[in-house]
KEROMI-917634 format. One record per atom (N, C-alpha, C): residue number from 1; chain; x, y, z. Coordinates in steps of 0.1 Angstrom, whole numbers. Layout:
BEGIN
<NUM,'A',<X,Y,Z>>;
...
END
This chain:
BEGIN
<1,'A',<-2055,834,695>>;
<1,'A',<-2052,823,687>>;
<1,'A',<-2065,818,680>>;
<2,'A',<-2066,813,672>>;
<2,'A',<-2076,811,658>>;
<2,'A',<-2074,798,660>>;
<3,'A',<-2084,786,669>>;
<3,'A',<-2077,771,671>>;
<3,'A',<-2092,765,659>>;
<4,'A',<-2087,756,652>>;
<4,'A',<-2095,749,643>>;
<4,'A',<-2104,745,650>>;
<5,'A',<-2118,744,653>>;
<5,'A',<-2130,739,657>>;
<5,'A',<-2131,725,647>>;
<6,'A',<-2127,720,631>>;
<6,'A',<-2130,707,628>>;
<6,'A',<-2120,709,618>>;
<7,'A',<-2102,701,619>>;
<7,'A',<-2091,705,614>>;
<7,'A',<-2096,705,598>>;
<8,'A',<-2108,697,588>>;
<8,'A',<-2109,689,581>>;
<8,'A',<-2117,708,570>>;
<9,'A',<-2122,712,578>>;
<9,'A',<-2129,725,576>>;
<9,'A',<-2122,741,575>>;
<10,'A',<-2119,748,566>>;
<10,'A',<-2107,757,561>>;
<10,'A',<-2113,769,572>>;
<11,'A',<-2126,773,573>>;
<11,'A',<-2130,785,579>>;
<11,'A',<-2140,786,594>>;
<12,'A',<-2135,778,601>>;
<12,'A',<-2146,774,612>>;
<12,'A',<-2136,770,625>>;
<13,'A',<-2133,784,630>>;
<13,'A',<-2125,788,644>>;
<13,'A',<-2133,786,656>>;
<14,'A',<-2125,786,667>>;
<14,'A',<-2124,786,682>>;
<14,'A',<-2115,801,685>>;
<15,'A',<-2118,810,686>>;
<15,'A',<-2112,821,688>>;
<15,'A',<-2106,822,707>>;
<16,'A',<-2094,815,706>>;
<16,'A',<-2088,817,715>>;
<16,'A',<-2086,831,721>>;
<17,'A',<-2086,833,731>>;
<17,'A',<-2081,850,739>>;
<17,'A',<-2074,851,753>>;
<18,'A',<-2064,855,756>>;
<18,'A',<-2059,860,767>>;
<18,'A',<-2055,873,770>>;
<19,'A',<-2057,876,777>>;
<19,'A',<-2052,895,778>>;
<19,'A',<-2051,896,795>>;
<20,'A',<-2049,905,803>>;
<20,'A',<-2046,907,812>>;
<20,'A',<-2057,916,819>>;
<21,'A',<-2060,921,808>>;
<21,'A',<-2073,930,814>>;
<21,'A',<-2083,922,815>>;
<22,'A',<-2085,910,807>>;
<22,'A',<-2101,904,809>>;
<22,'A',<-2094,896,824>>;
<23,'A',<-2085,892,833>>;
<23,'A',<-2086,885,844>>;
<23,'A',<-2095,887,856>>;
<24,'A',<-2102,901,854>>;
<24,'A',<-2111,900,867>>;
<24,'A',<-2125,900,865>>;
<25,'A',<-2125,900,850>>;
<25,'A',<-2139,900,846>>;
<25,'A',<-2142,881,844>>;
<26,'A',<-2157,880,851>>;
<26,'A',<-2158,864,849>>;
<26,'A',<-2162,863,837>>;
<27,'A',<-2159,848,834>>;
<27,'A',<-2160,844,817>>;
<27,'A',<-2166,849,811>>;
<28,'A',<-2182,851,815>>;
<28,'A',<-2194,855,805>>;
<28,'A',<-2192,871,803>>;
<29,'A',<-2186,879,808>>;
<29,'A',<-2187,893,809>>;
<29,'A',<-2174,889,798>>;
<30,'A',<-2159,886,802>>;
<30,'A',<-2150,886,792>>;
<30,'A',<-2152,882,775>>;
<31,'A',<-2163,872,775>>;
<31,'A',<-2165,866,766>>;
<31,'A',<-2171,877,759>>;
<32,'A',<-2183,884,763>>;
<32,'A',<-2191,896,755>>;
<32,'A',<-2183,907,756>>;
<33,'A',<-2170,908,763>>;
<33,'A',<-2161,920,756>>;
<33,'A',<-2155,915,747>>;
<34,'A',<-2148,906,739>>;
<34,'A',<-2143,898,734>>;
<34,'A',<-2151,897,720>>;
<35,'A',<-2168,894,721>>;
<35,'A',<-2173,895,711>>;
<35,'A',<-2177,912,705>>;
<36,'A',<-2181,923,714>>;
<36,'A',<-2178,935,710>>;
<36,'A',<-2170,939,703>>;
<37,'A',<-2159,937,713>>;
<37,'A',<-2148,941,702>>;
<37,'A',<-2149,934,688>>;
<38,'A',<-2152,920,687>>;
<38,'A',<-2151,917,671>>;
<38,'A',<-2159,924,662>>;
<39,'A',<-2169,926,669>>;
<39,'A',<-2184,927,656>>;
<39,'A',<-2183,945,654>>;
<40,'A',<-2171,946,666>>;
<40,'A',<-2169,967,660>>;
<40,'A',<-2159,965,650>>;
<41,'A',<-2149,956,650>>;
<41,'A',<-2137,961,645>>;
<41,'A',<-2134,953,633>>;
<42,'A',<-2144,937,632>>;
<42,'A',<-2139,928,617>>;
<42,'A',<-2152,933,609>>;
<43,'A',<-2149,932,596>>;
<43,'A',<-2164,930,589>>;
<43,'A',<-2175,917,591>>;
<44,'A',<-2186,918,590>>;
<44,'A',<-2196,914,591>>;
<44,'A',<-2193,894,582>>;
<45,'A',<-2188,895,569>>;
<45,'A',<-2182,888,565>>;
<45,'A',<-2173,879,568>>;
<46,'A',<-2165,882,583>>;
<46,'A',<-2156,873,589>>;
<46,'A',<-2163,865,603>>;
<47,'A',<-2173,873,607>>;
<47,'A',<-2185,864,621>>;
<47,'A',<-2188,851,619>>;
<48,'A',<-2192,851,604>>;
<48,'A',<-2194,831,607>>;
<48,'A',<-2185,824,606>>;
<49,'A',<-2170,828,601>>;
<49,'A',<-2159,817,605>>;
<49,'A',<-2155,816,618>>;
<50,'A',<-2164,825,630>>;
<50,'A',<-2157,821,642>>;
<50,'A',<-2173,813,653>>;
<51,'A',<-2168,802,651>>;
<51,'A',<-2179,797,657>>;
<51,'A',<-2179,794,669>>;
<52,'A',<-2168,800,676>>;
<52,'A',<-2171,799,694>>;
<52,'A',<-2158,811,699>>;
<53,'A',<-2159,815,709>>;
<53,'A',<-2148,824,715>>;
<53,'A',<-2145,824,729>>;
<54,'A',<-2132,816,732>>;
<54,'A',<-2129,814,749>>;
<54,'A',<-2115,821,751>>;
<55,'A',<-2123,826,764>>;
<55,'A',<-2113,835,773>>;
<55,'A',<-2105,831,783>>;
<56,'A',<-2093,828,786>>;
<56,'A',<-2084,822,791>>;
<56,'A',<-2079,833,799>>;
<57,'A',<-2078,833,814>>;
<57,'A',<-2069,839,823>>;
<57,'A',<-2057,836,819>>;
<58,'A',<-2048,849,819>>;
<58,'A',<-2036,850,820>>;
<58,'A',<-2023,843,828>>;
<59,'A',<-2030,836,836>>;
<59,'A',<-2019,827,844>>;
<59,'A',<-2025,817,838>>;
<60,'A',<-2033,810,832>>;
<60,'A',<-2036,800,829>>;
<60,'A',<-2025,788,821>>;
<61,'A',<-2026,778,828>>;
<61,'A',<-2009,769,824>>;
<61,'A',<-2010,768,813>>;
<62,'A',<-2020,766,801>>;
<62,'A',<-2017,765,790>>;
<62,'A',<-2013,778,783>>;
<63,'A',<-2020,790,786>>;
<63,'A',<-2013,804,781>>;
<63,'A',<-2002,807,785>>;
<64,'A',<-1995,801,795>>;
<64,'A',<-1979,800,798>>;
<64,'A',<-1972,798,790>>;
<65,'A',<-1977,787,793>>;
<65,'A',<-1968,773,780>>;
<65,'A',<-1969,777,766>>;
<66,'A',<-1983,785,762>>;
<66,'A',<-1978,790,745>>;
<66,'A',<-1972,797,745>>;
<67,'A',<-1967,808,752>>;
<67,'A',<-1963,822,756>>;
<67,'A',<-1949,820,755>>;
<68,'A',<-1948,805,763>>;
<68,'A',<-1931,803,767>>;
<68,'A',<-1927,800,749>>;
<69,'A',<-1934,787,745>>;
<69,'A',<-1931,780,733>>;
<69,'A',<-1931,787,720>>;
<70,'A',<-1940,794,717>>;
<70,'A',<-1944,800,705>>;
<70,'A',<-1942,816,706>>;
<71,'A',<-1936,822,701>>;
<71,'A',<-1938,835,699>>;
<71,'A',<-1938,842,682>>;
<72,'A',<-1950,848,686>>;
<72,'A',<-1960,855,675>>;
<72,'A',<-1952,872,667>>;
<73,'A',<-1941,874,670>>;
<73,'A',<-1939,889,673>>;
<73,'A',<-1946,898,663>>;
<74,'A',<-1940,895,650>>;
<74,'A',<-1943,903,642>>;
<74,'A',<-1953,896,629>>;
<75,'A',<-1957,883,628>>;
<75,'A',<-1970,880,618>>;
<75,'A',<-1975,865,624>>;
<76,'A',<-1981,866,616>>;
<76,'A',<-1994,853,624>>;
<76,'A',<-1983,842,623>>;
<77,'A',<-1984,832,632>>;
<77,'A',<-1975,820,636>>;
<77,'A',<-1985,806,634>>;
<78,'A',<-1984,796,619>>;
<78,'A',<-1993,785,620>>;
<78,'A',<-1990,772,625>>;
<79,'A',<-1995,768,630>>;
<79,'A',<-1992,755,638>>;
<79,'A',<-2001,747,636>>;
<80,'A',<-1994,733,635>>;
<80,'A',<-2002,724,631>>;
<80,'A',<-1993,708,637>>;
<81,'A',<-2004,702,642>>;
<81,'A',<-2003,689,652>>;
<81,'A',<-1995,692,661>>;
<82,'A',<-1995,695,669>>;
<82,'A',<-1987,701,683>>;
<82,'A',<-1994,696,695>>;
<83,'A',<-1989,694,706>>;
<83,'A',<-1994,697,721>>;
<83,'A',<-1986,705,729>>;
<84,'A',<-1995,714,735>>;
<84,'A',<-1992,725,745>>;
<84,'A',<-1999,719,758>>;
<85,'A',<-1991,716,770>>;
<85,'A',<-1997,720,783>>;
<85,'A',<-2013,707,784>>;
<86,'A',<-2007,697,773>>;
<86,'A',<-2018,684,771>>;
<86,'A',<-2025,686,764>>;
<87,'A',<-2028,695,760>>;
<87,'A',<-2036,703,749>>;
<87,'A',<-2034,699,734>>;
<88,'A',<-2040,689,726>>;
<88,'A',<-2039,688,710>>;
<88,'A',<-2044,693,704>>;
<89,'A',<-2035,704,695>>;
<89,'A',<-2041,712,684>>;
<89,'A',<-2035,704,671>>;
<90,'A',<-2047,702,664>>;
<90,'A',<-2042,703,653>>;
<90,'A',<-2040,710,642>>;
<91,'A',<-2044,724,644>>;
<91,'A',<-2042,731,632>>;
<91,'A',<-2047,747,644>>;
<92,'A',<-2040,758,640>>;
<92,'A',<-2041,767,650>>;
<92,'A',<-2034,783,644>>;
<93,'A',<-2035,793,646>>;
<93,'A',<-2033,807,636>>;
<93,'A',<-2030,816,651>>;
<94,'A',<-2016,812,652>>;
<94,'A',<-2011,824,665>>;
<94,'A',<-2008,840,667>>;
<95,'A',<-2018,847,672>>;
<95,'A',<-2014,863,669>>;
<95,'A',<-2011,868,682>>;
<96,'A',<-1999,877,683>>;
<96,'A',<-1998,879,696>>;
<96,'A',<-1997,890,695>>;
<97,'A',<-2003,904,701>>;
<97,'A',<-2000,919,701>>;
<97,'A',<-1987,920,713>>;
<98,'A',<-1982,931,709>>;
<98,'A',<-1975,938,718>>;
<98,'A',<-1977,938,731>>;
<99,'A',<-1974,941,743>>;
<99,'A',<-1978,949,758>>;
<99,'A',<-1984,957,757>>;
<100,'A',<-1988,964,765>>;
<100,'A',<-1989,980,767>>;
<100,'A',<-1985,985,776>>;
END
């Protein structure tokens, strides 16, 4: 998820992440696979709109709760002024891949 870092600002993310494989890795290890993978796979051009990246365990109540509420299947899902799980987003870009 793509959560607005300042709703008022069009290009300046909180790069949300859950996955199931980062659950055994602690934060700071998940975080730098998290940023690897970006800086292999987006252009260099898209790095400064993400100005922070947190990793959320998979049981985590609020990745429940989006999981339950929101589904992403087949194209980005936007949301805007919502609470999840206490959590106020105001403005937010939901991508959800497949299983494996």
């Amino acid at each position: 998820m793509f959560l607005a870092l300042d709703p008022d600002l069009e290009d300046y993310w909180n790069l949300v992440v859950s996955a199931k494989g980062f659950d055994s890795a602690s934060r700071a290890s998940a975080i730098g696979m998290v940023t690897d993978l970006l800086t292999e796979s987006m252009p260099k051009e898209i790095w400064p709109s993400i100005g922070r990246v947190t990793v959320l365990r998979s049981d985590d109540p609020f990745v429940q709760e989006m999981n339950h509420s929101f589904q992403a299947k087949d194209s980005a899902l936007h949301l805007q002024t919502v609470k999840v799980s206490g959590v106020e987003i105001p403005k937010a870009i939901v991508l959800q891949s497949k299983a494996a």
